[in-house]
C-alpha positions in Angstrom: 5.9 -48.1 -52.0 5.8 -45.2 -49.4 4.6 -47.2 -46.9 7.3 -49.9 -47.4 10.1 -47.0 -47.3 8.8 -45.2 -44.2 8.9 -48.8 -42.1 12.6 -49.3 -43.3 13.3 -45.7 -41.8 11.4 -46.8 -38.8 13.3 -50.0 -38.3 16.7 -49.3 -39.9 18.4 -51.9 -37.2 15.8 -54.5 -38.2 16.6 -53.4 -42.3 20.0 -54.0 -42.1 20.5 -57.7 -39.9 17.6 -58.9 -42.4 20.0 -57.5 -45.3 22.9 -58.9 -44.2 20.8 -62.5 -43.1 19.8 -62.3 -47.1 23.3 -61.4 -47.8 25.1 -64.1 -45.8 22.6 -66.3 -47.5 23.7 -65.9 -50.7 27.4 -65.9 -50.3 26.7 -69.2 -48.6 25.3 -70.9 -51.7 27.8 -69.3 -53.9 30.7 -70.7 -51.7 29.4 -73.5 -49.6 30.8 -71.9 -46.4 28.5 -73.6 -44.0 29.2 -70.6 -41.1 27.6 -67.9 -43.6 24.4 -70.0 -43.7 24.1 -70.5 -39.7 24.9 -66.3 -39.1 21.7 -66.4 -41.8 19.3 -68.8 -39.9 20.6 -66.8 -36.8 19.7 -63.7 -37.8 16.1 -64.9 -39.7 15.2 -66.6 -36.0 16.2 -64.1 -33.8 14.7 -61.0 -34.9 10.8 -62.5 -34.7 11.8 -63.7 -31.2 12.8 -60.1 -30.1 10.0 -58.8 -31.9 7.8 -61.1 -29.8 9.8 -60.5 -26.8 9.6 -56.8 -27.1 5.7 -56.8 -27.6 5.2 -59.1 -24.9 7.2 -56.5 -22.6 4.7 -53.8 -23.2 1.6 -56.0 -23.1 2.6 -56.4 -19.7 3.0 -53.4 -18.1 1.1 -51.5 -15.9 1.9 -48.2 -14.5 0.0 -46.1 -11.9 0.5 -42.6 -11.6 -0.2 -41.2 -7.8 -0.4 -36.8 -8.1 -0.8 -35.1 -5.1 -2.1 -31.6 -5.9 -2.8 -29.4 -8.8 -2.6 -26.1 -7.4 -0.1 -24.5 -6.2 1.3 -21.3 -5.1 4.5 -20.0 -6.8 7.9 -21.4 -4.9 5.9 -24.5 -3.8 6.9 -28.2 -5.1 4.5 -30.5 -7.0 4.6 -33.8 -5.6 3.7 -37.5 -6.9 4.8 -41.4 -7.4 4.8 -43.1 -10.1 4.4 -47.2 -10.0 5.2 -49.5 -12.8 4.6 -53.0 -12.7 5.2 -56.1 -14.8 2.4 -58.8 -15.5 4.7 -60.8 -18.0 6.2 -64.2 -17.0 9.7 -62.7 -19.2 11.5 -60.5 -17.8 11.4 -56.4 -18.8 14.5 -54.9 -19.7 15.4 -51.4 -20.8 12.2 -50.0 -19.6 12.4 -46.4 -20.6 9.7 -44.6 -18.2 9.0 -40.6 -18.9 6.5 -38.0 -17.4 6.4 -36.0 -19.7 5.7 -32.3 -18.4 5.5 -28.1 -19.5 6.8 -27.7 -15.7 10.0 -25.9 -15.8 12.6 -28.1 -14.3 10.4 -30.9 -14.1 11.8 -34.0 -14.9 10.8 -37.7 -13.9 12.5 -40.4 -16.7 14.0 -43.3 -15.4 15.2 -46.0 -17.4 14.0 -49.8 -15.3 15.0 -53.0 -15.7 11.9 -55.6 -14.0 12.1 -59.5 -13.6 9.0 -61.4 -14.4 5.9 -60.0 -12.6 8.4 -57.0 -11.2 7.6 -54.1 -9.5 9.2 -50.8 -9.6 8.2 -47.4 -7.9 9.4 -43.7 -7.4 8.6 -40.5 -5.9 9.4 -37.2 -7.7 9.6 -33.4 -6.0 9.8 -30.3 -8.1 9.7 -27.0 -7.1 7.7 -24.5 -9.1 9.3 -21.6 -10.1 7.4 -19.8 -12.7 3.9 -19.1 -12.6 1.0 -19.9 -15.1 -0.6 -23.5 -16.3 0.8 -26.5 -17.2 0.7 -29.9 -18.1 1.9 -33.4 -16.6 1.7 -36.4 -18.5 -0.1 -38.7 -19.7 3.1 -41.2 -18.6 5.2 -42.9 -21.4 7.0 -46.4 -21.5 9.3 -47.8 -23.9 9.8 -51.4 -24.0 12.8 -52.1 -26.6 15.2 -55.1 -27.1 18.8 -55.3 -26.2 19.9 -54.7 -29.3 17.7 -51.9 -30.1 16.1 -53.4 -33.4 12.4 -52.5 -31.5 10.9 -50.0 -29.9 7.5 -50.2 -28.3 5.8 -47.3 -26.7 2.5 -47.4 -24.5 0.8 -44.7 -23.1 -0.8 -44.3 -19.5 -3.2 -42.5 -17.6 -4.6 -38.7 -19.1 -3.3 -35.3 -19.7 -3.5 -33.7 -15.9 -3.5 -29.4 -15.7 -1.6 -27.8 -12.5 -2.0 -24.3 -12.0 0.7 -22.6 -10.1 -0.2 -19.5 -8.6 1.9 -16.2 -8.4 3.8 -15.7 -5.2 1.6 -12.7 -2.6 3.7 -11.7 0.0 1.7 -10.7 3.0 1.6 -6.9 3.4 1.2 -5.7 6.8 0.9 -2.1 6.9 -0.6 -1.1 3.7 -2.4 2.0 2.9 -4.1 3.8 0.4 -6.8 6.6 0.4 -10.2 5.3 1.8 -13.1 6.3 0.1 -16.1 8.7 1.6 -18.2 6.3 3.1 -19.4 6.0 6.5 -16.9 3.0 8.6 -14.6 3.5 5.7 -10.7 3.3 6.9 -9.1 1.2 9.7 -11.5 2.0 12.2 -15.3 0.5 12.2 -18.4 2.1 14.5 -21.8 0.7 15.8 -24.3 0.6 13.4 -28.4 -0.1 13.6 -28.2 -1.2 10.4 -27.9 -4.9 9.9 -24.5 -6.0 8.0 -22.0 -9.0 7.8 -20.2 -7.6 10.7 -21.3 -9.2 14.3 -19.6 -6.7 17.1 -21.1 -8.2 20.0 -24.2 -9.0 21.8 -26.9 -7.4 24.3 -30.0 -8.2 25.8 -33.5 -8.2 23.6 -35.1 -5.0 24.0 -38.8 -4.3 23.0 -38.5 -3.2 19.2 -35.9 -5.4 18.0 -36.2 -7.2 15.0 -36.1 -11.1 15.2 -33.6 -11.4 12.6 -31.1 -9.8 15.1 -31.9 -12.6 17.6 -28.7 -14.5 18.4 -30.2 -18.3 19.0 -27.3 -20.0 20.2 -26.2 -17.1 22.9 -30.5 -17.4 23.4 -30.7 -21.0 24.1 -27.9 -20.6 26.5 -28.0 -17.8 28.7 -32.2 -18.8 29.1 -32.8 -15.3 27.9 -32.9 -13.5 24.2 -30.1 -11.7 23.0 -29.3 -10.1 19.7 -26.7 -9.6 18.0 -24.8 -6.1 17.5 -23.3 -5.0 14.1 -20.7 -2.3 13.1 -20.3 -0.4 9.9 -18.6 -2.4 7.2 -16.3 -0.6 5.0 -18.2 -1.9 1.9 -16.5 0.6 -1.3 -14.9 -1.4 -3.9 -11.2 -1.3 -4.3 -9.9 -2.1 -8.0 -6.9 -3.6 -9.3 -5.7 -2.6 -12.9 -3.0 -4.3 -14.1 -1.1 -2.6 -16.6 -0.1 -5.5 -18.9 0.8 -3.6 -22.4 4.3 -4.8 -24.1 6.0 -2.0 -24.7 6.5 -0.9 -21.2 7.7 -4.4 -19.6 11.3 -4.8 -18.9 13.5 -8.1 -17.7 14.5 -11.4 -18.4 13.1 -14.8 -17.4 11.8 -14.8 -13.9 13.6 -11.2 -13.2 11.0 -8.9 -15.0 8.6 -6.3 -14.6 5.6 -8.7 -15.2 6.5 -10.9 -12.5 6.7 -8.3 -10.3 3.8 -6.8 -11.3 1.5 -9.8 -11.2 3.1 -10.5 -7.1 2.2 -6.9 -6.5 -1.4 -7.1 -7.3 -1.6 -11.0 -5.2 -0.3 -9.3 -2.0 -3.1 -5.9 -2.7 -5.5 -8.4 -3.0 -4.5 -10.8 -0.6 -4.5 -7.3 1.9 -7.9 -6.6 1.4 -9.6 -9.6 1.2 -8.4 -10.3 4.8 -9.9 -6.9 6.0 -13.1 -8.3 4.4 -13.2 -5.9 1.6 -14.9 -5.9 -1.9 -11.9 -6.1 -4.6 -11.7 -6.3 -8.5 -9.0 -7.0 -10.8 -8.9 -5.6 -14.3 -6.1 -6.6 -17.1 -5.5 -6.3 -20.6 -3.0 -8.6 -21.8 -4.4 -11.5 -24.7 -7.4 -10.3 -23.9 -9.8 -8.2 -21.6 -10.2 -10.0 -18.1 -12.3 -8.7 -15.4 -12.7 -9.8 -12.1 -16.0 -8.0 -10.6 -15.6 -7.1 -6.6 -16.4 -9.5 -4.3 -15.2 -10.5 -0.9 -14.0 -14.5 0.8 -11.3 -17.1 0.0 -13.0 -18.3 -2.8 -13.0 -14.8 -5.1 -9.4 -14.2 -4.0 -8.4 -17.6 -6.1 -10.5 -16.5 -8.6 -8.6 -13.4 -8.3 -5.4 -15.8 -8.2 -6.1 -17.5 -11.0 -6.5 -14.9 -13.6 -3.0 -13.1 -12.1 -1.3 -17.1 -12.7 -2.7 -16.2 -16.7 -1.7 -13.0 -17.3 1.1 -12.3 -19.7 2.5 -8.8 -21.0 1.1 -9.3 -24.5 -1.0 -6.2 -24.8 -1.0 -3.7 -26.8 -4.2 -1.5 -25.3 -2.1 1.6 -23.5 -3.1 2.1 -19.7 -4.9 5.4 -20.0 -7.1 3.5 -22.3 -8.1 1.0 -20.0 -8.8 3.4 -17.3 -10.7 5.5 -19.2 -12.9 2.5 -20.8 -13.4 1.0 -17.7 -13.9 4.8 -15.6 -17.8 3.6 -15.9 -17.1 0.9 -13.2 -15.2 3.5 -11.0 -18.0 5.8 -8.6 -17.1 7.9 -5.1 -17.4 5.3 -3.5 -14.6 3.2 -5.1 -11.0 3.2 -4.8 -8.2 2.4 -7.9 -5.0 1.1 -7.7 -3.2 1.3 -10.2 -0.1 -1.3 -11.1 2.3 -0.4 -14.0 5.9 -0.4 -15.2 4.6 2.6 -17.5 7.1 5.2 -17.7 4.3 7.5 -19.4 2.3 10.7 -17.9 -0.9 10.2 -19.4 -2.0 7.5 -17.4 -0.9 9.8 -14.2 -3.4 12.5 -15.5 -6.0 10.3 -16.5 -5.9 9.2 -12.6 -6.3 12.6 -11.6 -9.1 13.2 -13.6 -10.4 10.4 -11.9 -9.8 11.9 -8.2 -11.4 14.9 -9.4 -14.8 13.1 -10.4 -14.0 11.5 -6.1 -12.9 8.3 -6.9 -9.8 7.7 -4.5 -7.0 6.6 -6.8 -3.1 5.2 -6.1 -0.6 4.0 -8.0 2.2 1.0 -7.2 5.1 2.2 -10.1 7.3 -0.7 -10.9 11.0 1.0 -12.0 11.3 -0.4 -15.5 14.4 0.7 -15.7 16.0 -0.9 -12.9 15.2 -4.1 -14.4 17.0 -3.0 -17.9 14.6 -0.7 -19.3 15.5 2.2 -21.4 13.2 5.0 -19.9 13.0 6.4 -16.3 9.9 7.5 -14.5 11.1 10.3 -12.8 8.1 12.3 -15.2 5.8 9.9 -13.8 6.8 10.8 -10.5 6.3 14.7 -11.2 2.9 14.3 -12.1 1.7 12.2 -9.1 3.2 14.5 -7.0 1.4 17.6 -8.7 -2.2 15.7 -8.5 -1.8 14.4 -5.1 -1.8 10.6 -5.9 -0.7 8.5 -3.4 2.4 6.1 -4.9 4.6 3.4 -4.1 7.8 2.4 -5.9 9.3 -0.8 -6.1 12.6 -1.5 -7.9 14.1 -4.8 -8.7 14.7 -7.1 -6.1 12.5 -5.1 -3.7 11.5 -6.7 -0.3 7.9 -5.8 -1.5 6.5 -6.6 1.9 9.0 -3.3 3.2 8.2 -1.7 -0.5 4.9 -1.6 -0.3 4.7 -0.6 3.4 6.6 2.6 3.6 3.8 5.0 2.6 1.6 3.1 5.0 2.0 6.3 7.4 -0.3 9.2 6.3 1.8 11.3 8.2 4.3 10.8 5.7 2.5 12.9 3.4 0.5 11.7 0.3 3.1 10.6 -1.7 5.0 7.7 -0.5 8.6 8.6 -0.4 10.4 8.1 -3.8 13.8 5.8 -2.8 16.9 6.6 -5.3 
C-alpha cells in the first residue's frame, strides 16, 4: 500500500489523466455519450505510448563529457565541452542536460531538443573565485514527454575533483632576518664543499675529486673540467598559519582567511624560487604540516594544503608555536601569519629569537576587515622584542604590502601604515 501511494506521488500527472480516462468511462456507460468514451480510449492509449516514447528517449542517449584541467590557481577559469548525442530513430524533445557542480558560479544546464540520431554540443567557461576542492558532475539528463506525465533521468560519466589553488602574488623584494649560517642572505660565496649550487667551471687540477668532473664541458673542450660550487643558503624557513576562529574577521571572499592563506602562497612562492628549504604549519580541522623541502613539486604540495585550510581552529597561536618550537633550531627562520590581535604569541616569538631562531611576523589588521579588536598592542610588543613585521590591511596590494620592510635600512620593524 506504501509502495502504490509513493508511485501516485511520483506520477501525479499520469494519476490524474488515468482518473479522469476511468471517469469519462463511466459517465459514458451511464449516459451513452459516445465523445466521453473516445477522450477514455484516448487517454488509456496515449499514456503507454508516451511512456514508451519517453524511455526510448533516454535509452538513446549518449553524452561525452570533455574536462580540460583539474587544477587551478585561484582567478583562473575551468574549461570543458559537453556532447550529447541521440541513437534513437524518434526524435528527443525536452532534453533537460545539467552538470551538476560545488563550483561557485558554475553553471552548465541547457534544456535540448535532438531529431532522430541528433547531435548537440557545448563549451562552458567559469572562472574560479574561491579557493578549496570541489566537485563536477557526474552529468545528468532528463528525457520527459510533452505533457510532462514522465520523467526519465540517466546518469553519465563519474564524479571528477578540481582543486583550485589560492591566488600567490609574486613578491619581489621580500625580506626577513636570515639565519647564522655561512652563504645565508642574498649574497652566495665559493665553496670547496660540494652542494646543489654549480657557479661555474675551471680546469682539472691534481687532487680533485671525480665527482666534480663536468663531462659534457669535458667531452667538449678535449680537456677535464670541474665544476665549481657556492654556499647554498640551506636553513629552513617556516610558515605558521594562524588559522584559530576567534580571531578571523570578513565576509565571503573579503576576510582575514583569504588573505591570510594568499600571504603564506606568495612567502612560499618567494623562497622556493631562491631555492630555499620551506615548511608550512596550520591548525585549523586539524594539525597539517608540511616538512621543508625545496622544487616545484613541494611548493604544490605546499599549495595544496593552503587550497584546504579553513579558520576552524580552536588551538590559540602561542600554542602551536610553542608545540611545534622542537622543529625550530638556529639555524631556522619563522614567519609567522595571523590576524591575532593578542600579545602572547608576540612574546612567545621573542622567546624564540632569544633561543637564535630568526623570527617575523606578517599581521593581517582584523579590524579593517570588521573586526572588533585593534592590534596596535601587538604592534608594541614586536617593536619592544625586535621582531621584524609586516602589516597588511584590507584590500592591500600585498605585492607593495609585503615589500616595504624589504629595506633593512628601514630599521627592524617594518613601518606600521595608519
Amino acid at each position: 500500500m506504501t509502495r502504490f501511494i509513493g508511485a501516485i506521488r511520483r506520477h501525479q500527472n499520469v494519476s490524474l489523466a488515468a482518473f479522469l480516462a476511468v471517469l469519462c468511462a463511466v459517465v459514458g456507460f451511464a449516459t451513452g455519450f459516445w465523445l466521453l468514451f473516445r477522450l477514455s480510449y484516448l487517454a488509456l492509449f496515449a499514456i503507454p505510448l508516451l511512456y514508451l516514447w519517453t524511455r526510448a528517449m533516454a535509452r538513446g542517449l549518449q553524452v561525452e563529457v570533455e574536462r580540460t584541467t583539474q587544477r587551478v590557481t585561484q582567478g583562473q577559469a575551468i574549461e570543458g565541452r559537453i556532447i550529447v548525442r541521440s541513437r534513437s530513430l524518434v526524435p528527443a524533445m525536452w532534453l533537460e542536460v545539467e552538470d551538476p557542480s560545488s563550483v561557485p558560479g558554475h553553471a552548465a544546464k541547457r534544456v535540448l531538443t535532438l531529431g532522430p540520431r541528433g547531435l548537440a554540443s557545448w563549451a562552458y567557461r567559469t572562472r574560479t573565485r574561491v579557493r578549496g576542492l570541489y566537485t563536477l558532475g557526474p552529468v545528468r539528463v532528463t528525457a520527459s514527454d510533452p505533457f510532462g506525465f514522465f520523467h526519465i533521468t540517466r546518469s553519465f560519466g563519474e564524479q571528477s575533483t578540481l582543486l583550485v589553488y589560492p591566488n600567490a602574488p609574486e613578491l619581489p623584494n621580500f625580506y626577513i632576518p636570515p639565519a647564522n649560517l655561512p652563504g645565508e642572505g642574498r649574497l652566495r660565496r665559493r665553496t670547496h664543499n660540494v652542494t646543489p649550487n654549480v657557479s661555474g667551471l675551471r680546469q682539472y687540477e691534481p687532487g680533485d675529486s671525480f665527482n666534480r668532473v663536468h663531462w659534457p664541458a669535458t667531452a667538449n673542450r678535449g680537456e677535464p673540467m670541474v665544476k665549481l660550487f657556492e654556499l647554498d643558503p640551506a636553513s629552513d624557513i617556516w610558515i605558521v598559519l594562524d588559522l584559530e576562529r576567534q580571531h578571523h574577521a570578513g565576509e565571503d571572499e573579503e576576510n582575514t582567511e583569504e588573505t591570510a592563506v594568499s600571504v603564506c602562497a606568495s612567502v612560499a612562492r618567494y623562497f622556493i624560487g631562491a631555492n630555499r628549504s620551506v615548511g608550512l604549519i596550520a591548525f585549523g580541522d586539524d594539525l597539517r604540516i608540511n616538512e621543508p623541502d625545496r622544487g616545484q613539486n613541494h611548493y604544490t604540495r605546499i599549495l595544496e594544503s593552503l587550497a584546504l585550510a579553513r579558520a576552524t581552529g580552536d588551538v590559540p597561536l602561542t600554542n602551536l608555536l610553542v608545540e611545534e618550537s622542537r622543529r625550530f633550531g638556529r639555524h631556522t627562520t619563522v614567519v609567522v601569519v595571523t590576524p591575532s590581535p593578542r600579545q602572547e604569541w608576540a612574546l612567545t616569538l621573542m622567546s624564540l629569537g632569544s633561543r637564535g631562531v630568526k623570527v617575523a611576523a606578517v599581521i593581517i589588521e582584523a579590524d579593517t576587515f570588521g573586526g572588533t579588536t585593534s592590534s596596535l598592542d601587538v604592534y608594541g610588543t614586536l617593536a619592544a622584542g625586535g621582531i621584524y613585521a609586516y602589516t597588511v590591511k584590507h584590500n592591500d596590494d600585498l605585492e607593495r604590502a609585503l615589500s616595504e620592510g624589504s629595506d633593512p635600512s628601514l630599521g627592524r620593524i617594518a613601518p606600521v601604515r595608519r
